[in-house]
Structure formats: structure tokens, C-alpha cells
C-alpha positions, 0 to 999 in steps of 0.5 A: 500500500505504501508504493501506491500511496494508498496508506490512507485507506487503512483510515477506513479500517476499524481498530479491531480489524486491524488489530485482528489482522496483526494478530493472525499475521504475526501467528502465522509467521510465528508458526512458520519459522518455528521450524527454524528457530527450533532447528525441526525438519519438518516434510512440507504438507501434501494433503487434499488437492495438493496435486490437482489444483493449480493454485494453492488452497487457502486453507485458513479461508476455507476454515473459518468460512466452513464454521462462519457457515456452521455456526449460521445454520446451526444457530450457535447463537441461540444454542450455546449464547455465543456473540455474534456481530449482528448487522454490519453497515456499508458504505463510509461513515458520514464526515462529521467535525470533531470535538475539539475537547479531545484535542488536548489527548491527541496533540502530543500524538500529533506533533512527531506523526506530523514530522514522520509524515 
């Protein structure tokens, strides 16, 4: 995102998905090199469709959509009262002006992004 400029995207992300998706980021490298911090030699995986497909399958997608889709038609929610997170908008939020009574939380933030920048 960085080499098209488009870092002001991640504006739009909410914190916890970004937050989400760090976490799942660095599990998976963590789990990846832990054959080389450990110093294991580990066979590389030959399970389903491995020889027939073209492109890799990934398996993380196919997992959580596989129980997004178990836990809709068996209605976890309403079963095992598991959080769900119910009806999520589209489109971009309205622009509003912000409340300058947090101005004074956010400017000591704001100076050394303003020199990074």
C-alpha cells in the first residue's frame, strides 16, 4: 500500500480489524519459522488437492468460512449464547467535525506523526 500511496485507506479500517489482522499475521509467521528457530525438519504438507489444483488452497479461508457457515445454520447463537456481530453497515461513515475537547489527548500524538509524515 505504501508504493501506491494508498496508506490512507487503512483510515477506513476499524481498530479491531486491524488489530485482528496483526494478530493472525504475526501467528502465522510465528508458526512458520518455528521450524527454524527450533532447528525441526519438518516434510512440507501434501494433503487434499495438493496435486490437482493449480493454485494453492487457502486453507485458513476455507476454515473459518466452513464454521462462519456452521455456526449460521446451526444457530450457535441461540444454542450455546455465543456473540455474534449482528448487522454490519456499508458504505463510509458520514464526515462529521470533531470535538475539539479531545484535542488536548491527541496533540502530543500529533506533533512527531506530523514530522514522520
Amino acid at each position: 500500500m505504501a508504493v501506491f500511496r494508498l496508506g490512507f485507506i487503512s483510515v477506513y479500517l476499524s481498530a479491531p480489524m486491524l488489530d485482528g489482522f496483526a494478530t493472525g499475521a504475526s501467528f502465522t509467521i510465528l508458526t512458520v519459522q518455528a521450524k527454524y528457530l527450533l532447528g525441526l525438519k519438518i516434510p512440507r504438507h501434501q494433503g487434499y488437492g495438493t496435486d490437482r489444483l493449480k493454485i494453492p488452497l487457502p486453507t485458513e479461508l476455507v476454515v473459518v468460512a466452513g464454521a462462519t457457515l456452521a455456526s449460521h445454520f446451526g444457530e450457535f447463537n441461540t444454542r450455546y449464547h455465543s456473540s455474534i456481530s449482528g448487522h454490519i453497515p456499508t458504505g463510509f461513515i458520514p464526515p462529521q467535525v470533531p470535538t475539539f475537547s479531545i484535542m488536548s489527548r491527541v496533540a502530543l500524538d500529533a506533533i512527531p506523526l506530523a514530522v514522520i509524515r
